[in-house]
C-alpha positions as CSV (number, residue, x, y, z in Angstrom):
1,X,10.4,292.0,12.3
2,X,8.5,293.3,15.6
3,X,10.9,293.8,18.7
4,X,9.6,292.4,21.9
5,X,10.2,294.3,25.2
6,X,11.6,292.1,27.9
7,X,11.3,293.6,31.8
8,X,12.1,291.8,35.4
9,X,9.6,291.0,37.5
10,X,10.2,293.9,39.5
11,X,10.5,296.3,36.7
12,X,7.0,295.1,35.8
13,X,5.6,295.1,39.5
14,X,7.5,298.8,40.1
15,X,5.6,300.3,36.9
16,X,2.3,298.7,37.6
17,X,2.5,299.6,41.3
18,X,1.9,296.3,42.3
19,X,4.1,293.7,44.8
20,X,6.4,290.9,43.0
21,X,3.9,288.7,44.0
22,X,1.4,289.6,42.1
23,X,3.1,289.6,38.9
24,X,4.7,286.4,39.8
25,X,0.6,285.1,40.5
26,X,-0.3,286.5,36.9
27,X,2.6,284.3,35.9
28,X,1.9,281.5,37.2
29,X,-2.1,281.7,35.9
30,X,-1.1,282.7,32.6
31,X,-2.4,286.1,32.3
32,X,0.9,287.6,31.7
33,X,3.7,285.4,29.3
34,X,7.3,285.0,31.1
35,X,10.0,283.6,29.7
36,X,13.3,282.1,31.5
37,X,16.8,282.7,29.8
38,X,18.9,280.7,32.7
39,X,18.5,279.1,35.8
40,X,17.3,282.6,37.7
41,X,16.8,284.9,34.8
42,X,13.2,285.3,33.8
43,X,11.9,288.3,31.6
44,X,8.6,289.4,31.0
45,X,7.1,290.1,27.1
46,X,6.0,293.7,28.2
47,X,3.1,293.4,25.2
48,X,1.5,290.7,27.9
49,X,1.4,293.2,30.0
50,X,-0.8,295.6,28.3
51,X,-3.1,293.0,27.9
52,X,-3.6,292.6,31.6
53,X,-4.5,296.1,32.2
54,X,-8.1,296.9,30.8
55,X,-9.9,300.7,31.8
56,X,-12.4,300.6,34.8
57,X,-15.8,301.9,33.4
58,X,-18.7,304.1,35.0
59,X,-22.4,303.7,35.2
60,X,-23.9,306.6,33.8
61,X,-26.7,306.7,35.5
């Protein structure tokens, strides 16, 4: 059985050194999966997240 690492949104936002907003955009467009647990309490699958992130590459030239 895989464990799943759940963050807040500003967990997430604090690490990636981005705003809330952001993460709560990536959210919205489905880039990123977020789950609620309550009324207030939403958690982000932290896996998601590495899947947003992608290298920057060069042109050799």
């Amino acid at each position: 059985m895989s464990h799943t690492e759940w963050r807040s949104i500003a967990e997430v936002a604090g690490d990636m050194g981005v705003s809330t907003d952001t993460v709560q955009r990536r959210i919205t467009d489905g880039t990123i999966r977020a789950v609620k647990f309550g009324p207030r309490l939403i958690r982000i699958d932290m896996a998601s997240v590495e899947g947003w992130t992608r290298p920057l590459t060069r042109d050799v030239a």
